[in-house]
Backbone bond lengths (Angstrom), bond angles and torsions (degrees), N, CA, C in turn:
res aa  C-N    CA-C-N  psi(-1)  N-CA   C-N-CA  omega(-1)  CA-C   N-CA-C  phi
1 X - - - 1.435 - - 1.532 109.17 -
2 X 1.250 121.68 145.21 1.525 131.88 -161.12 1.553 98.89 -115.93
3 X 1.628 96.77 115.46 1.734 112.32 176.60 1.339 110.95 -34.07
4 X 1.532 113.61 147.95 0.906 101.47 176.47 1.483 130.99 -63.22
5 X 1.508 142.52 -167.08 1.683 118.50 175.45 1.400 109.89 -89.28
6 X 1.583 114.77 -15.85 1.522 122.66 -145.42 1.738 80.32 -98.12
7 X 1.649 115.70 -48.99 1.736 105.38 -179.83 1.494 99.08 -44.96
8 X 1.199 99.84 -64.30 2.023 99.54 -158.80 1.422 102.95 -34.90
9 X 1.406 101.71 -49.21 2.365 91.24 -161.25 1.507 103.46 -77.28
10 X 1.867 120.16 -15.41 1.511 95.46 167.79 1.359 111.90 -85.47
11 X 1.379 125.60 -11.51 1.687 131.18 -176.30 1.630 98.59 -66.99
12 X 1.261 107.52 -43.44 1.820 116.23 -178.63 1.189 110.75 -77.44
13 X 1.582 124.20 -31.36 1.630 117.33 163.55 1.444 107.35 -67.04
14 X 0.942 143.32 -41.44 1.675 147.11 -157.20 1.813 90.31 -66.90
15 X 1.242 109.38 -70.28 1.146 116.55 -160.78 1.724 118.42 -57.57
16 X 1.807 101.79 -18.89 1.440 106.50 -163.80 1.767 99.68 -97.87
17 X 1.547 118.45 -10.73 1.226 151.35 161.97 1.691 104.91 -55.03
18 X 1.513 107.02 -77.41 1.101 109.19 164.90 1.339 132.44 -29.76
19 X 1.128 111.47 -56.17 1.538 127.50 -156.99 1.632 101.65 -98.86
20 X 1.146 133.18 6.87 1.261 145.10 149.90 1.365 111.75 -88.22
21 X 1.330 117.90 -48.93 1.474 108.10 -173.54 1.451 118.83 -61.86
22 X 1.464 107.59 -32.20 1.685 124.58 -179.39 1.123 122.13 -28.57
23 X 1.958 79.76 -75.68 1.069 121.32 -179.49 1.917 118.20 -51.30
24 X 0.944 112.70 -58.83 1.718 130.59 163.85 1.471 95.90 -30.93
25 X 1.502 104.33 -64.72 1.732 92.09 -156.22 1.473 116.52 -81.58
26 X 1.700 108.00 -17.76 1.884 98.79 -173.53 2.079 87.21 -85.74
27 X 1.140 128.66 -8.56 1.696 131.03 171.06 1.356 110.96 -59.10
28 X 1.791 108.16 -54.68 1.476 110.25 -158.95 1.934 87.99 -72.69
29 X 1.338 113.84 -40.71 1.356 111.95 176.54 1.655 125.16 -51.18
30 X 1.161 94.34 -40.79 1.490 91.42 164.48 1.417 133.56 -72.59
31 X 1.672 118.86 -17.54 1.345 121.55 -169.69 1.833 95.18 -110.38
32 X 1.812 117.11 21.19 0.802 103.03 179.08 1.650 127.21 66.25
33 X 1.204 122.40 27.73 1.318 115.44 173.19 1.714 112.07 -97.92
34 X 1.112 96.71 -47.28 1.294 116.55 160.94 1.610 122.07 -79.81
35 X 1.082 135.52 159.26 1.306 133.83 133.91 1.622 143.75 -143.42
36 X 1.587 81.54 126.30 2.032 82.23 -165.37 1.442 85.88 -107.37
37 X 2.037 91.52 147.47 1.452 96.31 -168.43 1.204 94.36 -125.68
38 X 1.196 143.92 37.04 1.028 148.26 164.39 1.925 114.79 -167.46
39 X 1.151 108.87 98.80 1.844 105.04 176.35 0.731 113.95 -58.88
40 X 1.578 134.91 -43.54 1.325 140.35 165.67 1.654 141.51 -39.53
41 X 1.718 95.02 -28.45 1.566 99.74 135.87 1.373 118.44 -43.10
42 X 1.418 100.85 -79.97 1.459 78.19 -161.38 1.810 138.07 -58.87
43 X 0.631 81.17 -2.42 1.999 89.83 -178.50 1.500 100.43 -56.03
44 X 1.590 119.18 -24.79 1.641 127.84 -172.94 1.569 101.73 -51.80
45 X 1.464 114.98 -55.45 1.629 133.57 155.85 1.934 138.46 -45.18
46 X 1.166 94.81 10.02 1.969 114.89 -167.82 1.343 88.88 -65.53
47 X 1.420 114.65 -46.63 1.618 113.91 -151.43 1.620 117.91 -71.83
48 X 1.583 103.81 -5.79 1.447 128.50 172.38 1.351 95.78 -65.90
49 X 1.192 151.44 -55.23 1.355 153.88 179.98 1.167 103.52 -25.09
50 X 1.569 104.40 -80.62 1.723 116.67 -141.49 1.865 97.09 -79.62
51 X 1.577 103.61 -17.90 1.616 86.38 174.19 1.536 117.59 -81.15
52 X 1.470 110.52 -29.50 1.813 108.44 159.92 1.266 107.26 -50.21
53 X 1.249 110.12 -77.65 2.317 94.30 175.01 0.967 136.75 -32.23
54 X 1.774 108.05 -24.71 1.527 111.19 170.98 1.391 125.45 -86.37
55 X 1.585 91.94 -21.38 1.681 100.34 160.34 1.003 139.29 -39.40
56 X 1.627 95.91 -49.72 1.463 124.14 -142.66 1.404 82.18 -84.06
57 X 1.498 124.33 -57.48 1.826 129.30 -168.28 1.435 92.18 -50.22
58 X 1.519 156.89 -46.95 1.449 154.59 -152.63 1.392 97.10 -80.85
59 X 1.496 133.83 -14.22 1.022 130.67 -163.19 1.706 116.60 -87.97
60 X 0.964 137.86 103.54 1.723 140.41 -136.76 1.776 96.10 16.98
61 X 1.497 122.98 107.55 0.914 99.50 152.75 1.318 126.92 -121.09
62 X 1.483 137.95 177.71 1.051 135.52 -129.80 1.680 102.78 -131.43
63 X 1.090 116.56 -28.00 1.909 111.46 135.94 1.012 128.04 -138.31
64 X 1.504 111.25 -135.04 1.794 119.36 -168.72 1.437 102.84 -83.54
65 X 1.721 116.63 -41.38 1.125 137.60 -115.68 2.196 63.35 -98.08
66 X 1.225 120.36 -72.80 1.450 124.27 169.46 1.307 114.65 -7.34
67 X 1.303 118.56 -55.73 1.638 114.55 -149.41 1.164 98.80 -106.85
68 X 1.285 114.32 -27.45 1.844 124.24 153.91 1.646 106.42 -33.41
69 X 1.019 91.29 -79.04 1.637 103.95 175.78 1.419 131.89 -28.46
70 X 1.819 97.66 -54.79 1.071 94.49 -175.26 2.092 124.18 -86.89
71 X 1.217 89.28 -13.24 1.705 103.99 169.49 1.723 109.44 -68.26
72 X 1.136 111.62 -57.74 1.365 132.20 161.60 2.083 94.34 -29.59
73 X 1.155 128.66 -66.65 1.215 125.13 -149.05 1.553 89.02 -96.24
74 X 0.932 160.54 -42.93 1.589 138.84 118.99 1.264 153.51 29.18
75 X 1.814 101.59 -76.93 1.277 120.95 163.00 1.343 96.30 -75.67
76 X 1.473 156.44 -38.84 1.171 124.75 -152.33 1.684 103.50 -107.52
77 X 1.371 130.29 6.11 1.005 151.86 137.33 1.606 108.22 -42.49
78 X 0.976 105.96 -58.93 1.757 107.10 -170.54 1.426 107.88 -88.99
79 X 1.374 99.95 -30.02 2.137 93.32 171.87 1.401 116.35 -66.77
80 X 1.331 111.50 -34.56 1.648 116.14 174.65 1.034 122.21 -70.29
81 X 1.328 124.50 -46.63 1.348 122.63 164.05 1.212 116.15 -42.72
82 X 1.418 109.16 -62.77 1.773 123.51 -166.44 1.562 107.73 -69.06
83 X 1.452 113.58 3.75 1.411 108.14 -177.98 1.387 89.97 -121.72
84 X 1.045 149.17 -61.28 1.665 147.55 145.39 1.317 103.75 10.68
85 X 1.305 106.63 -73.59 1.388 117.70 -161.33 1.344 129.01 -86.81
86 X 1.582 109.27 -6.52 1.328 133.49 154.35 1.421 97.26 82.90
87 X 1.397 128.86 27.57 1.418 133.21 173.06 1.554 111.77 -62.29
88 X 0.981 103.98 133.03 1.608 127.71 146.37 2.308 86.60 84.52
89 X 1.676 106.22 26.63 1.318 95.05 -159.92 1.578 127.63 84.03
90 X 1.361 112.86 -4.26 1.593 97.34 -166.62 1.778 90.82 -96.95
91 X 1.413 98.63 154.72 1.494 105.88 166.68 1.295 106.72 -124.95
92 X 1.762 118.84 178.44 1.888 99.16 154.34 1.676 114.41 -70.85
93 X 0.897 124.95 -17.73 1.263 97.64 173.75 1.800 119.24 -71.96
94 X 1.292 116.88 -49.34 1.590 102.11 172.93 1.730 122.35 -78.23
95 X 0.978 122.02 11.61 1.183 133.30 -155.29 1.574 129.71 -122.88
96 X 2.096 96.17 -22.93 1.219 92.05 148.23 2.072 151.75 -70.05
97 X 0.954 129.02 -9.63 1.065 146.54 162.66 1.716 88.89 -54.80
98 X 1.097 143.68 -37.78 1.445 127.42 -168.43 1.863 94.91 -62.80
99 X 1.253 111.34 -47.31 1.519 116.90 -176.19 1.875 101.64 -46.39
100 X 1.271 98.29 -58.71 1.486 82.75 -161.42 1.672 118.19 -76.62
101 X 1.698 102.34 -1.98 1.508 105.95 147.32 1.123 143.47 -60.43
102 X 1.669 114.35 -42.44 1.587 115.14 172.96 1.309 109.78 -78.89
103 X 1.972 130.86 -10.58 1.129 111.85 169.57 1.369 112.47 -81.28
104 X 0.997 130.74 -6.38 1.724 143.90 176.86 1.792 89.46 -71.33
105 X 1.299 124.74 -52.36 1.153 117.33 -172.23 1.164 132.67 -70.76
106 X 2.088 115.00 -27.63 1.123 103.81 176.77 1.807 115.92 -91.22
107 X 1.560 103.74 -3.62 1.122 92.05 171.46 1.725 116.86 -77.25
108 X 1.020 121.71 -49.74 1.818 114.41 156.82 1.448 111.84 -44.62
109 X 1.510 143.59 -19.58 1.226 120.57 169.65 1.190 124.35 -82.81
110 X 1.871 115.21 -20.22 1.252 112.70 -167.26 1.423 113.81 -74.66
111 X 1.840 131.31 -27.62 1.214 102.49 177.39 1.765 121.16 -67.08
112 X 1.325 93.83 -33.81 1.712 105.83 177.64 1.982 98.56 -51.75
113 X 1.003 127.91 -71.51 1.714 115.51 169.96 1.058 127.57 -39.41
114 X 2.061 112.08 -31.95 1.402 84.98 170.43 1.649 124.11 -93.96
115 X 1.114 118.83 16.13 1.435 130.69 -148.66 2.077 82.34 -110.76
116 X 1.394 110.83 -33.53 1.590 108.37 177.43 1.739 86.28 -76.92
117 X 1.055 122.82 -103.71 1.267 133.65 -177.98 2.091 112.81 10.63
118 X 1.523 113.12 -56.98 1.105 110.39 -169.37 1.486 102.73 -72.23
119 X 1.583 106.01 -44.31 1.375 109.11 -168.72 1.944 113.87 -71.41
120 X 1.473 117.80 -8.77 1.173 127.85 168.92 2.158 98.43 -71.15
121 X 1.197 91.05 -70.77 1.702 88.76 -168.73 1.126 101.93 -55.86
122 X 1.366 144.85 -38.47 2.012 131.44 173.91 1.351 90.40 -63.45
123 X 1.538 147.84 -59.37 0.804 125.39 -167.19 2.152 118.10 -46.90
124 X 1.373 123.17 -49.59 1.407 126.74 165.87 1.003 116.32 -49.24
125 X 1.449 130.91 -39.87 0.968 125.27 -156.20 1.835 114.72 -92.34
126 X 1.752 111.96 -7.98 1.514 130.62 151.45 1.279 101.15 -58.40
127 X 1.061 148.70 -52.93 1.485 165.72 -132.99 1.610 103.23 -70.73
């Protein structure tokens, strides 16, 4: 099945977003306007990525397999961080078992998505 057209040009805005901002900030760093004294800070922040991508998939999407995806890139966005960062106590070591919880979950969600999903497109297709 072929993405939708409207995902692709925000998947190609995200990325061209991205890759401007990078770019901008290790530039202004180089010409000295800014100064970061350590890049390696920022990497603490990566997990901001994959939850915008996961956004972006929640954004009209077009099946199960989509919104699967994009929760999926979400939750593990926020487990890494929150285990990174040793929030609330969790590390990876106590903290993995959360992983093999939300995959417990999306496999029980996907028939329920696809059972919305089919009955959405018969529903248009009365229309």
């Amino acid at each position: 099945m072929k993405p939708e057209p409207a995902y692709s040009r925000r998947t190609q805005l995200l990325w061209g977003v991205l890759l401007i901002a990078i770019g901008a900030i290790i530039l202004l760093d180089r010409l000295d306007v800014i100064y970061l004294h350590d890049y390696y800070s920022l990497w603490h922040y990566w997990p901001v990525i994959l939850a915008v991508f996961g956004l972006n998939k929640l954004l009209t999407p077009v099946s199960s397999k989509q919104v699967l995806s994009g929760l999926w890139l979400i939750f593990f966005a926020a487990w890494w961080y929150a285990s990174y960062e040793e929030l609330w106590n969790l590390n990876f070591y106590n903290s993995w078992p959360a992983l093999l919880i939300a995959w417990g979950v999306g496999l029980v969600l996907e028939p329920l998505l696809n059972k919305h999903f089919i009955a959405y497109r018969e529903s248009e297709h009365e229309k």
